[in-house]
N, C-alpha and C positions, 0 to 999 in steps of 0.2 A: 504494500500500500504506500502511496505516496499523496501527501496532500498536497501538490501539485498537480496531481492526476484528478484527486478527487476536485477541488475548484476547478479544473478545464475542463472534465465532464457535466458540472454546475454549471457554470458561465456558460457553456454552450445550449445547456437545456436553455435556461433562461432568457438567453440571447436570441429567443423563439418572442414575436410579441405576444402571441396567442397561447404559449406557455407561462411567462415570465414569474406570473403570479399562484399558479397553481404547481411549481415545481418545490419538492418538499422533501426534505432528508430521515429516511425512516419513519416513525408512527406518525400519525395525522390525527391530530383532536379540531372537530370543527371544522369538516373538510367541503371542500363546494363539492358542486354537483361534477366534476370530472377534476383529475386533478395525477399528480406523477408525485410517486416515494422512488428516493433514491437509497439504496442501503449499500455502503459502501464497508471493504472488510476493513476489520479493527487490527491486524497486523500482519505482516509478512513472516513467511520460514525462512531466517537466516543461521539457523541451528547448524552447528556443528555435525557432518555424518563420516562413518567410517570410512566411507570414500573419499572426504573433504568437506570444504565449507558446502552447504546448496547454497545454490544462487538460484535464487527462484525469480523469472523473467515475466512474469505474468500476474495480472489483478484483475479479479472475475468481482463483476459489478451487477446486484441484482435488481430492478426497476417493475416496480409496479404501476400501472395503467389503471387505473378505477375511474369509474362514472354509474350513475344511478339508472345508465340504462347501457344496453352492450353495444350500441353507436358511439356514444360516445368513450369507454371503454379504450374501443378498437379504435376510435378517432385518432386518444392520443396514445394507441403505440403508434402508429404511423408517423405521429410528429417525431417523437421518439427512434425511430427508426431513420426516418429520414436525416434527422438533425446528428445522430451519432453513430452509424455504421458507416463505417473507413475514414471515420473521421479521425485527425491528426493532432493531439494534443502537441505543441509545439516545445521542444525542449525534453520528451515524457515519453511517445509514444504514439501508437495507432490502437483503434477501438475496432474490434470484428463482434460479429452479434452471430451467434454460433445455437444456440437455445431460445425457444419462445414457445411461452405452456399457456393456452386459454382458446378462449375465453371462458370462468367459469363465474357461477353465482355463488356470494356470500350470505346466503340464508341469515347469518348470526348475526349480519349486520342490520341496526334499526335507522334505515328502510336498508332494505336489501342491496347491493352492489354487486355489480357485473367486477371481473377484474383481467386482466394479462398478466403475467410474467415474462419478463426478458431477461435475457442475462448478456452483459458483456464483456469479452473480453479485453484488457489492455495492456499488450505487448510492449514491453520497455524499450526503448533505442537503445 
């Protein structure tokens, strides 16, 4: 994890006008009607192994897509999609979108939510 990667995958969502306000880091209290969590991981493996240091070259980035109806949902993976697959965090790396699991219903949510998952990848230069 780098948080250089994680603000240039932010800044790029947000840098969406039609996103800007609805992009959100992990849980959401008080969410609109569509809306993007970003959950980005909390550390890298730079452990010691018997073959040597790892150098782990990679940070998987998981994005959820919600809206209260699965139009909208799907809307904003698409924003999502479009806004961050091959895209180039500068200085950091490239993002590939490799996984995408939906669209399913949140029954447990009061009112109910459609959602996506995506996952990203972000290859280090």
């Amino acid at each position: 994890m780098s948080a250089e990667g994680d603000a240039g995958l932010l800044a790029r969502l947000r840098s969406d006008a039609q996103l800007a306000d609805a992009v959100y880091e992990g849980t959401v209290t008080n969410p609109p009607a569509r809306y993007v969590s970003v959950f980005a991981p909390i550390g890298s493996d730079d452990s010691d192994r018997l073959g040597g240091p790892s150098n782990v070259n990679e940070t998987t980035y998981t994005i959820h897509s919600v809206g209260r109806t699965v139009e909208q949902a799907k809307w904003a993976a698409r924003r999502v999609q479009s806004l961050l697959t091959d895209y180039v965090i500068e200085d950091v790396g490239r993002l590939t979108h490799p996984v995408s699991i939906g669209p399913r219903l949140d029954r447990d949510a009061n009112p109910p939510l459609w959602f996506l998952v995506d996952q990203y990848d972000l290859t280090h230069s």
